[in-house]
C-alpha positions in Angstrom: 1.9 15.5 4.5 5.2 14.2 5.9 4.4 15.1 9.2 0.6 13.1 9.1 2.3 10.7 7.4 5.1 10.1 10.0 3.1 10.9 12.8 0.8 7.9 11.7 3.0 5.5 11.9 4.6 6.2 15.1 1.1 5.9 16.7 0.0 2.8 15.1 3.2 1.0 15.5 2.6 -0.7 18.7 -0.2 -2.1 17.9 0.2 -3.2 14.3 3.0 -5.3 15.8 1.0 -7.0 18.9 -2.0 -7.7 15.9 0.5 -9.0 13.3 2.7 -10.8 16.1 -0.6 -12.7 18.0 -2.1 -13.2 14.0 1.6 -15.2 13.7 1.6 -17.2 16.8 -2.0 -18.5 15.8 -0.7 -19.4 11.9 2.2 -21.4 13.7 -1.0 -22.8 16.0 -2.7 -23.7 13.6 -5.8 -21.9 14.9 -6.2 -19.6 11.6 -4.9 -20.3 7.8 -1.1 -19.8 7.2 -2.3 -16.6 5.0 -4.6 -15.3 7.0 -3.9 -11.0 7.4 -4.4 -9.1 10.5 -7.6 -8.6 9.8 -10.9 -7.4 13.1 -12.2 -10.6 12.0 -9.4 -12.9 12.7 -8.0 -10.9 15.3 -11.9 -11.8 17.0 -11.4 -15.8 16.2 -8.4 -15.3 18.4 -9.7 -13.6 21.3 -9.9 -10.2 20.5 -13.0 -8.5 21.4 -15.1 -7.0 18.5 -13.4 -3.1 19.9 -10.4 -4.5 19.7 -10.2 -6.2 16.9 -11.5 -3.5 15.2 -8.8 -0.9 17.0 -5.9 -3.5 16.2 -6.6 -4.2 12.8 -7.2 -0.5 12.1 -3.9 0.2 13.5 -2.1 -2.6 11.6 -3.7 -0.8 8.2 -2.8 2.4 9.0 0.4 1.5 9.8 1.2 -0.8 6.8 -0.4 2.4 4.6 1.8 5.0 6.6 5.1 3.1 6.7 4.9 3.1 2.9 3.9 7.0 2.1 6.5 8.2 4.2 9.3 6.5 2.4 7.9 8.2 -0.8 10.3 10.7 -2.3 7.5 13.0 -2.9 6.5 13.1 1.1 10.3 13.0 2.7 11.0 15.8 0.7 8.4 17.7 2.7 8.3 21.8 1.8 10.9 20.6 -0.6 13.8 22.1 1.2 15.1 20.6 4.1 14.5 21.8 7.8 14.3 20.0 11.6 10.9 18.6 11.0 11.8 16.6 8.2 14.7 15.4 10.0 12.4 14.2 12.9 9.6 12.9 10.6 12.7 10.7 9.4 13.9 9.4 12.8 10.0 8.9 13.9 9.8 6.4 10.8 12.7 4.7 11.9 12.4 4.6 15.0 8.4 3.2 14.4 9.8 0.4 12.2 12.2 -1.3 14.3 9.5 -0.6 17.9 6.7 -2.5 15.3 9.5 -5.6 14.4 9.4 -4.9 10.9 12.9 -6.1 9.2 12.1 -2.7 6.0 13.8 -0.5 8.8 17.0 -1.7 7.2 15.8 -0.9 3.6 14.5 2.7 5.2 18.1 2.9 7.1 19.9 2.5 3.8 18.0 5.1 1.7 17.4 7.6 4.4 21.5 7.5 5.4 22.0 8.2 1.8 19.9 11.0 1.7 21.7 12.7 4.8 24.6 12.4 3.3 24.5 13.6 -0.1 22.9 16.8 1.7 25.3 16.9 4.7 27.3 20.4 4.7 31.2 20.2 4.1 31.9 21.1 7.4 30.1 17.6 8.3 27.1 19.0 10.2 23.3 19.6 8.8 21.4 22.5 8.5 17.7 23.5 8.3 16.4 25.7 5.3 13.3 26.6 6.9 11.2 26.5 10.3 13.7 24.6 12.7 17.1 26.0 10.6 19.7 25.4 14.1 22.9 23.6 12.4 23.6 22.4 16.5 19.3 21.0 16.5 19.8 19.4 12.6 22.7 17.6 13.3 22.0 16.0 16.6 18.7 14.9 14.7 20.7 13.5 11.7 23.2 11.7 14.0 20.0 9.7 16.2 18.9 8.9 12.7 22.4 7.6 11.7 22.9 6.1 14.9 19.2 4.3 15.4 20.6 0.9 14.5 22.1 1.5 17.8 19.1 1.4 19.3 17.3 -1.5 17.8 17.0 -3.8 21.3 15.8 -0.7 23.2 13.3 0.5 20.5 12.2 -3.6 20.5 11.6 -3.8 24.0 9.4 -0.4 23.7 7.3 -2.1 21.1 7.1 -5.0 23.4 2.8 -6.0 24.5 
């Protein structure tokens, strides 16, 4: 599940951002309601053809869905044990959150920090218990996630329409 999950909301990132950022520019326009959601049928009002709309706003949905279940304790704990892919499922996450402009990276930054800590080994690097188990492979993984809010203008940019 945490790899669905994950994978999800990498792919939809891009796009959830472009329909929630052009949904934004026409609140501030006045060309839609100041509540009005990234919905196919706004996103058509503004422009959007009915494909689009309907690909954008699908994507925004997905997103806001995906974004949510994989912060879940239930799906980052994956096979319950911890191992590369859960490492990258975290930094895909991340990495998704601040490429889609959306300010819960920091919330996701502080919990999933914590989390590699508190299962960090004493000799300060991170191991896999199953599948991808290379101490050298886990900890480079854990440092990109430790280090992503280095990466914050780069991962914007990539987001960028």
């Amino acid at each position: 599940m945490l790899y669905s999950v994950t994978g999800s909301v990498r792919a939809s990132a891009k796009e959830a951002r472009r329909a929630e950022e052009d949904i934004e520019s026409a609140r501030r326009a006045g060309r839609l309601a100041p509540t009005a959601a990234p919905s196919a049928a706004n996103l058509e009002k503004i422009g959007y053809s009915r494909d689009e709309a309907i690909k954008y706003a699908t994507a925004y949905e997905v997103y806001q869905s995906a974004k949510v279940m994989a912060q879940q304790d239930e799906i980052m704990d994956g096979f319950g044990s911890n191992g590369g892919e859960e490492f990258l499922s975290y930094l895909q996450t991340g990495e998704s959150m601040i490429i889609g402009k959306d300010n819960a990276w920091k919330k996701w930054y502080d919990n999933t920090s914590g989390r590699l800590i508190r299962i960090q080994n004493d000799d300060g690097s991170w191991s896999g218990h199953h599948c991808i188990t290379s101490p050298v492979f886990c900890t480079a993984t854990c440092l990109l996630i430790l280090s992503v809010n280095n990466d914050v203008e780069k991962l914007t940019v990539l987001g960028a329409k």
